[in-house]
Biotite code that builds the C-alpha atoms (Angstrom):
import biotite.structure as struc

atoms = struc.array([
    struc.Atom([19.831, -6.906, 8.361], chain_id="A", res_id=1, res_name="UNK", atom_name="CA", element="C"),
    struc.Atom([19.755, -10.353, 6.474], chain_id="A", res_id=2, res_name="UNK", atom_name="CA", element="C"),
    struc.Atom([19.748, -11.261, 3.217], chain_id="A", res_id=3, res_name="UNK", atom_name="CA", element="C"),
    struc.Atom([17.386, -14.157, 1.677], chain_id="A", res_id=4, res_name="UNK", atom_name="CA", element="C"),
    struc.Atom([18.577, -15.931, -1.650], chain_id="A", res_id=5, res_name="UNK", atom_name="CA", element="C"),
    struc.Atom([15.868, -18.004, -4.523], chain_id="A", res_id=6, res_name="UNK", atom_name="CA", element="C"),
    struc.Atom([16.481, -20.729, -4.760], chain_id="A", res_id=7, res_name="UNK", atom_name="CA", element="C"),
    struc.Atom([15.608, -20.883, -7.968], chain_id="A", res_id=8, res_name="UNK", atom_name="CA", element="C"),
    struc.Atom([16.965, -18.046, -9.529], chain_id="A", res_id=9, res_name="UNK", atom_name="CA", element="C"),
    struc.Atom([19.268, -16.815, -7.513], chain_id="A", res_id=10, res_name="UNK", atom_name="CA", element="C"),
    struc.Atom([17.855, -13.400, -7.125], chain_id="A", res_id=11, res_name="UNK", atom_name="CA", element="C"),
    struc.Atom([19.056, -11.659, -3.794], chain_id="A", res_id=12, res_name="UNK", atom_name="CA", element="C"),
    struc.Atom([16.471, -10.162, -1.606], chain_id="A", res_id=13, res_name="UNK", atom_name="CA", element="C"),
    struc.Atom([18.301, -7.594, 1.080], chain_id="A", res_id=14, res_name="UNK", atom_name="CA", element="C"),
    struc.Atom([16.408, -6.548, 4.013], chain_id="A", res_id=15, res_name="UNK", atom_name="CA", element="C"),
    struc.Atom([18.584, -3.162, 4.159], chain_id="A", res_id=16, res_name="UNK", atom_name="CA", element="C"),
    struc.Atom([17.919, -2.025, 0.524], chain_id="A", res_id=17, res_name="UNK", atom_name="CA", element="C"),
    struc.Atom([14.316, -3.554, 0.021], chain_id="A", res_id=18, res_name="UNK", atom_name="CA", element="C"),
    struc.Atom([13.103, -3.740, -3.497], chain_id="A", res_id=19, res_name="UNK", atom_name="CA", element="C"),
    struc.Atom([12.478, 0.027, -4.747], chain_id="A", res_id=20, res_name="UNK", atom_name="CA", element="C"),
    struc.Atom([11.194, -1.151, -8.429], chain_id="A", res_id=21, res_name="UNK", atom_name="CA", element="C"),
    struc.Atom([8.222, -3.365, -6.273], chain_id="A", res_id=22, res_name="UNK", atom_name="CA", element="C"),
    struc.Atom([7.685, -0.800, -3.983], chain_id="A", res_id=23, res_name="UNK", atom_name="CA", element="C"),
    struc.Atom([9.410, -2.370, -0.585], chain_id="A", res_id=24, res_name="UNK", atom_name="CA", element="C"),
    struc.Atom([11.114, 0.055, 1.324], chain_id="A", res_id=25, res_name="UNK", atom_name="CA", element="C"),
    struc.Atom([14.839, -0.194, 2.673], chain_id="A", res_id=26, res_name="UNK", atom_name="CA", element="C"),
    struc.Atom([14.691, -2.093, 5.835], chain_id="A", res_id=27, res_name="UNK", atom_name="CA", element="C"),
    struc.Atom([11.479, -4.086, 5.058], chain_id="A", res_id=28, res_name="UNK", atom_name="CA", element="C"),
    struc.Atom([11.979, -7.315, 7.210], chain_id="A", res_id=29, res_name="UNK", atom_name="CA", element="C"),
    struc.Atom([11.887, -10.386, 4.800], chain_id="A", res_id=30, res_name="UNK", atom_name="CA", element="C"),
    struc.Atom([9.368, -11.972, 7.443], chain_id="A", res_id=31, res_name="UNK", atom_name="CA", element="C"),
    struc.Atom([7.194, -9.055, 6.759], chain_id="A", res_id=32, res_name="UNK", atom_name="CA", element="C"),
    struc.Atom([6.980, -9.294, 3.543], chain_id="A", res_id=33, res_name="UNK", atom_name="CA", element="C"),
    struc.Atom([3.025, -10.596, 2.161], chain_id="A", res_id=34, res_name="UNK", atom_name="CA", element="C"),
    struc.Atom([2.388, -14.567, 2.778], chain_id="A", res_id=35, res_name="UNK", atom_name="CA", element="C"),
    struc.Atom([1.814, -14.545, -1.076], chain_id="A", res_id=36, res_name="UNK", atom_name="CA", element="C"),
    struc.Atom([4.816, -12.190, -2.521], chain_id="A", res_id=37, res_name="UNK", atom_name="CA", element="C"),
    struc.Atom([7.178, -13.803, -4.738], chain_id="A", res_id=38, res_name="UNK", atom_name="CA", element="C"),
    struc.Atom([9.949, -13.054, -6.322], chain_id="A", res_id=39, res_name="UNK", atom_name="CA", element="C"),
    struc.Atom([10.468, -10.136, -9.056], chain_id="A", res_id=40, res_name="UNK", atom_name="CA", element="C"),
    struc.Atom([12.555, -12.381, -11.148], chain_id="A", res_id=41, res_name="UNK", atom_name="CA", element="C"),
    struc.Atom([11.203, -15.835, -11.400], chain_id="A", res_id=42, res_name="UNK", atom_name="CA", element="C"),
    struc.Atom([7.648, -15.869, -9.430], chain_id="A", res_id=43, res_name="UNK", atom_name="CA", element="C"),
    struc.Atom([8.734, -18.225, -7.052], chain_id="A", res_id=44, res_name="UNK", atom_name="CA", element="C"),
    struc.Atom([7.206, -18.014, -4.097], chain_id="A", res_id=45, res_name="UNK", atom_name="CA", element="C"),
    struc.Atom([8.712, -16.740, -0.252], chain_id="A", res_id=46, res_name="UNK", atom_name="CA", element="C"),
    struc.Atom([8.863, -20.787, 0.701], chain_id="A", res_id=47, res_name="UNK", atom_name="CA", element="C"),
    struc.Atom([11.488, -20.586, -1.977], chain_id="A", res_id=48, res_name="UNK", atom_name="CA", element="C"),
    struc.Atom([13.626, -18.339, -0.274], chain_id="A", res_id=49, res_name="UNK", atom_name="CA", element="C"),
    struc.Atom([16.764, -19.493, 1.991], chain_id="A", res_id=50, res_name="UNK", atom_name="CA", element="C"),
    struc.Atom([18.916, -17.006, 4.211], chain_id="A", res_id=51, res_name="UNK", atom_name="CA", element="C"),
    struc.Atom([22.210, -15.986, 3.005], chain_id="A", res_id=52, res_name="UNK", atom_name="CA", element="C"),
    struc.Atom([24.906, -16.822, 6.227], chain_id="A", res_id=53, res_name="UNK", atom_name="CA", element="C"),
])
């Protein structure tokens, strides 16, 4: 499973653990996610996401 960084922020979004306190279940593809979810720490939005290596 990957892991997708903000950019702006820097908050961490792993596929494998998902995001209990939004409600997005362990192994909850990033891709998957909604067009217009953003992120739980800054509101930036998924175009502001890059993939860990």
């Amino acid at each position: 499973m990957d892991k997708y960084e903000c950019t702006v922020c820097g908050y961490i979004f792993d596929e494998a653990e998902g995001d209990a306190d939004c409600g997005i279940a362990a192994g909850t593809k990033f891709a998957d996610l909604a067009d217009d979810w953003i992120c739980p720490m800054c509101g930036a939005d998924k175009g502001s996401f890059k993939k860990v290596d």
